[in-house]
C-alpha positions as CSV (number, residue, x, y, z in Angstrom):
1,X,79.3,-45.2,-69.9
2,X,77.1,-42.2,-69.7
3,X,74.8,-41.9,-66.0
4,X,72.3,-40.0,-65.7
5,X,71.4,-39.0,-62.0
6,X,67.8,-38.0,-61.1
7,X,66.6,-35.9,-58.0
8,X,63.2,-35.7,-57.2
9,X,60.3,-37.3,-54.5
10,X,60.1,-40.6,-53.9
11,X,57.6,-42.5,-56.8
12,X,56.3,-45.9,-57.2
13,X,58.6,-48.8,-58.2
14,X,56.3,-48.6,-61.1
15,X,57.0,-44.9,-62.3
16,X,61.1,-45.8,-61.6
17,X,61.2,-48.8,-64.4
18,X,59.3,-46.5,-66.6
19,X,61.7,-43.7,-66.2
20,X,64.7,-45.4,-66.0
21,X,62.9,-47.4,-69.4
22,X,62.1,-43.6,-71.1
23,X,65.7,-41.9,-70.0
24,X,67.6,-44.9,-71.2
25,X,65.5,-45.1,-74.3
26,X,66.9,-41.9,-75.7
27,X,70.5,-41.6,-74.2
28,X,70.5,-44.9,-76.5
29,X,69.6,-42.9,-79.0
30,X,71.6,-39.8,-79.0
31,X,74.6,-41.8,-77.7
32,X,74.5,-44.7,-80.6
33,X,75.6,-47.3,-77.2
34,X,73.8,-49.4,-75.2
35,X,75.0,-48.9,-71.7
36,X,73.5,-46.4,-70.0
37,X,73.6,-45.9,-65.7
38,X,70.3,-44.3,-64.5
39,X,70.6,-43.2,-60.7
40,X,67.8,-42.4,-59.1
41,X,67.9,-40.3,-55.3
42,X,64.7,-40.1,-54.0
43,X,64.5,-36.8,-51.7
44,X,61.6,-36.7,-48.9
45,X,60.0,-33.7,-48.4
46,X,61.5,-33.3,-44.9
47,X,64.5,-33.1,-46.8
48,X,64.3,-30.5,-49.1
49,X,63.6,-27.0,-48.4
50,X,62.0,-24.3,-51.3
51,X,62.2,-20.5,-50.5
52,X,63.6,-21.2,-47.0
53,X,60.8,-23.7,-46.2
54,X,60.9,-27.4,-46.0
55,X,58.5,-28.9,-48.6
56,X,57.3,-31.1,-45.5
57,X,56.1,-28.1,-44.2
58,X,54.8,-26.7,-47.0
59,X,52.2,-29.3,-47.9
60,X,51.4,-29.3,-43.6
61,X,50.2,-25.8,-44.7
62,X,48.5,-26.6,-47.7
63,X,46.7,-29.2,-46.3
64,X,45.2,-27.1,-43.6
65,X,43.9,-24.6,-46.1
């Protein structure tokens, strides 16, 4: 069963059944099967770090701009 693993910010529940909907859609598709595992790891911005800087951080700077 092919999985498809997704790291990003945390969205809606909305935006998560229409990606998981989309991605699904087309590894259908290319695959010719039906099962298809979407995993979805939300990262906070605390959590992530870009050029040595935590994202958190980064829109703190931003925002005071």
């Amino acid at each position: 069963m092919p999985t498809i693993m997704i790291e990003g910010p945390p969205i809606q529940i909305e935006k998560k059944r229409e990606l998981v909907k989309r991605l699904s859609d087309i590894a259908s598709e290319v695959y010719r099967i039906e099962h298809i595992v979407v995993l979805i790891h939300e990262n906070p911005p605390e959590n992530v770090g870009v050029n040595g800087q935590l994202i958190a951080d980064r829109h703190r700077e931003s925002a005071l701009k």
